[in-house]
Each structure stands twice: as C-alpha cells, then as structure tokens.
N, C-alpha and C positions, 0 to 999 in steps of 0.2 A: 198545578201548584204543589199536589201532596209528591211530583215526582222530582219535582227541582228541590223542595225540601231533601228528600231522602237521598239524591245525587250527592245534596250538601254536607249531609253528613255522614254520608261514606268519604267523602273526601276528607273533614276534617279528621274521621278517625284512622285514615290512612296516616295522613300527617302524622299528625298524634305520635303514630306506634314507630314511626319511623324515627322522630325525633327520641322516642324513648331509646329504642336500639342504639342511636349511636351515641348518648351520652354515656365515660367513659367510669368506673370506681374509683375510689381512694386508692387502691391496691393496683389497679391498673396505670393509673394514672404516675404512681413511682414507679413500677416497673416501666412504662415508658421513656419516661424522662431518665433515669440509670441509664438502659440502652442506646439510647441516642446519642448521651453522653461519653458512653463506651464504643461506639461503634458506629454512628452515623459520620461519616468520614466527607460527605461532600456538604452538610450541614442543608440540607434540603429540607431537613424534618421529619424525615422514613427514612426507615431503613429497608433498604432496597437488595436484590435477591444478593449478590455479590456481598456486603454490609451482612445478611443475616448468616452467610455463610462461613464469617468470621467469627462466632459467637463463639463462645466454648461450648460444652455439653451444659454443663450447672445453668449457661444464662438462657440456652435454646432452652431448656427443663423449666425454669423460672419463665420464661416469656410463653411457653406452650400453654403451663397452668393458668396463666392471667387473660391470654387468648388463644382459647380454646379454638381448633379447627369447626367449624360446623360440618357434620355430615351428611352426605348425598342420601338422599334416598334412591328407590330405584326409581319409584314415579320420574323422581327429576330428572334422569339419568334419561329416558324416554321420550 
C-alpha cells in the first residue's frame, strides 16, 4: 500500500511540474501571437525552421529573450 501511495505521488508531481513548464507568460504569450502573425506563412500555428528563418534580427532578439534556448549539460550530452 505505503508503495502504491508513493508511486502515486511521484506521478502526480511529475504531472504537476510538467503542466507548470509548459504554461506560457503574459510576455510570451504577445510575443507569440506578433510572430505568428508576422511570420507564420502556412498558418499552422508555429513557426517552423524555414518561417523563423525569415525573422529579422530585432524579432529573432525579441523572440530568443521570451524563449530562452535551454542549455545542455554535459551529463545530457552522454
């Protein structure tokens, strides 16, 4: 029992963290919606590699700062 308990709440706070990751900011959330509008050319909803490659600098600059690259570690990397 005490191990199905504990199974169950690694699970929910998996959930949990993952549902936090992907909800999006205020700030992100226009920046989004601008570039989609600017730039989402087959109207799919993303902007796709061809699509970000049209960006100017200012709006790749503007869209880097709102999503950020995550970085590899070397762990991951291995």
């Amino acid at each position: 029992m005490k191990k199905l308990l504990a199974l169950a709440m690694i699970c929910l706070a998996t959930v949990t963290a993952q549902a936090q990751k992907t909800e999006l900011t205020d700030d992100q959330k226009a920046v989004k919606k601008e570039m989609l509008e600017k730039y989402d050319a087959n109207k799919d909803g993303k902007l796709d590699k061809d699509e970000r490659a049209k960006m100017t600098k200012e709006d790749k600059a503007k869209w880097e700062k709102a999503f950020p690259k995550k970085k590899k570690t070397d762990d991951a990397a291995k």
